[in-house]
C-alpha positions as CSV (number, residue, x, y, z in Angstrom):
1,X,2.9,1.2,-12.2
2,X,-0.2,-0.3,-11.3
3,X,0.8,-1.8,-8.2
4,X,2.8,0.8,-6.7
5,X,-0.5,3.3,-7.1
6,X,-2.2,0.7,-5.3
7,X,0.4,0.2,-2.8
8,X,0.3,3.9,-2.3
9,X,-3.2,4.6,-2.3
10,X,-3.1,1.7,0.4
11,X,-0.8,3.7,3.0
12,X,-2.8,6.6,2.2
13,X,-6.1,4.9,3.8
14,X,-4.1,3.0,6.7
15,X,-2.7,6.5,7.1
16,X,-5.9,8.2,7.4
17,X,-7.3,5.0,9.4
18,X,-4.4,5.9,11.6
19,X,-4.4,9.2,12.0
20,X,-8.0,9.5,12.5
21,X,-9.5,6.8,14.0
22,X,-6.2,5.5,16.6
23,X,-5.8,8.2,19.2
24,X,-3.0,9.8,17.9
25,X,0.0,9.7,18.2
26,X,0.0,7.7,21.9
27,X,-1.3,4.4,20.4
28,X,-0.1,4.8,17.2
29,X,2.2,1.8,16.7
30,X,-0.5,-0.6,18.2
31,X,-1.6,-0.9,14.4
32,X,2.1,-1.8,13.0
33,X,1.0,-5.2,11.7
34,X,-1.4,-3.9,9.2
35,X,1.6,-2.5,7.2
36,X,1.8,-6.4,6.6
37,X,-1.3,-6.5,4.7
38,X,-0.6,-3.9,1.8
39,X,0.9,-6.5,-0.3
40,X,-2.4,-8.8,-0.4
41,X,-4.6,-6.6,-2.8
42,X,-2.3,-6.3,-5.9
43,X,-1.9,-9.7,-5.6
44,X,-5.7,-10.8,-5.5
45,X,-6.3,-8.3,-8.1
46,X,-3.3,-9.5,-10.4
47,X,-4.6,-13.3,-9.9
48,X,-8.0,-12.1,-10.6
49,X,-7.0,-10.2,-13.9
50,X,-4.5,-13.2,-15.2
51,X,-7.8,-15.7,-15.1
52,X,-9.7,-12.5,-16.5
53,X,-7.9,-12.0,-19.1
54,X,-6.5,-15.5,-19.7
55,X,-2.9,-14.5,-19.7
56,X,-2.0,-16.3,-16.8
57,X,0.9,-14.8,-15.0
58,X,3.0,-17.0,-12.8
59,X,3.2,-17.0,-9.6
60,X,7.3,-15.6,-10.0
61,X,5.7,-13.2,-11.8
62,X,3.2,-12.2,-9.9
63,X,5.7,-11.7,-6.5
64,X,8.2,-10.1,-9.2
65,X,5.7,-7.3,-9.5
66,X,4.5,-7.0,-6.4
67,X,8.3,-6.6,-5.3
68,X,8.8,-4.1,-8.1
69,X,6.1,-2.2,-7.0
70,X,7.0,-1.8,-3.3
71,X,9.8,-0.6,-4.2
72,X,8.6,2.0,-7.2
73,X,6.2,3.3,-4.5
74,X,8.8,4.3,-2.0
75,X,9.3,8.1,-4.1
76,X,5.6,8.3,-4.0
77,X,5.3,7.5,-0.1
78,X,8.3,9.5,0.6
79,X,7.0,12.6,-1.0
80,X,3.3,12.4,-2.0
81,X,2.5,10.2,1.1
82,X,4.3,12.2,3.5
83,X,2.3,15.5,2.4
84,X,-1.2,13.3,2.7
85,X,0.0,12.3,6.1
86,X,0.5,16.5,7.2
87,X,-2.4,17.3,5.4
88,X,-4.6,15.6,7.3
89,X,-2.7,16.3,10.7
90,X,-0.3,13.8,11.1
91,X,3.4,14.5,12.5
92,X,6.4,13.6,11.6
């Protein structure tokens, strides 16, 4: 759960970056690469709480639930992301 909310809350900000700061929508797909990034934090912040904590997740583990979570984030793109994205005067 806790990586797909941070995958989610990701897009929302590289939505907003996008939306807001890109012209928009002529140059919109000059960005497409940083859709590459969104895995990287829930991973530094799952490494970061395994030594924390001393459970020590493997790295299998670790790409496990980053997988999971992409996927578990998909229903909250697809419906909460997509009203962010309106909200905030994006198009479909």
């Amino acid at each position: 759960a806790f990586v797909s909310l941070m995958i989610f809350l990701q897009w929302c900000v590289l939505d907003y970056y996008t939306v807001r700061m890109i012209p928009y929508p002529e140059q919109v797909h000059d960005n497409d690469w940083t859709i590459l990034i969104i895995p990287v934090l829930p991973s530094l912040l799952l490494i970061a709480w395994s030594k924390w904590s001393h459970s020590l997740l493997t790295p299998g583990q670790i790409i496990g639930a980053i997988l999971l979570g992409m996927v578990l984030s998909i229903p909250l793109i697809g419906f909460f992301g997509v009203n962010f994205h309106l909200s905030i005067g994006g198009q479909l």
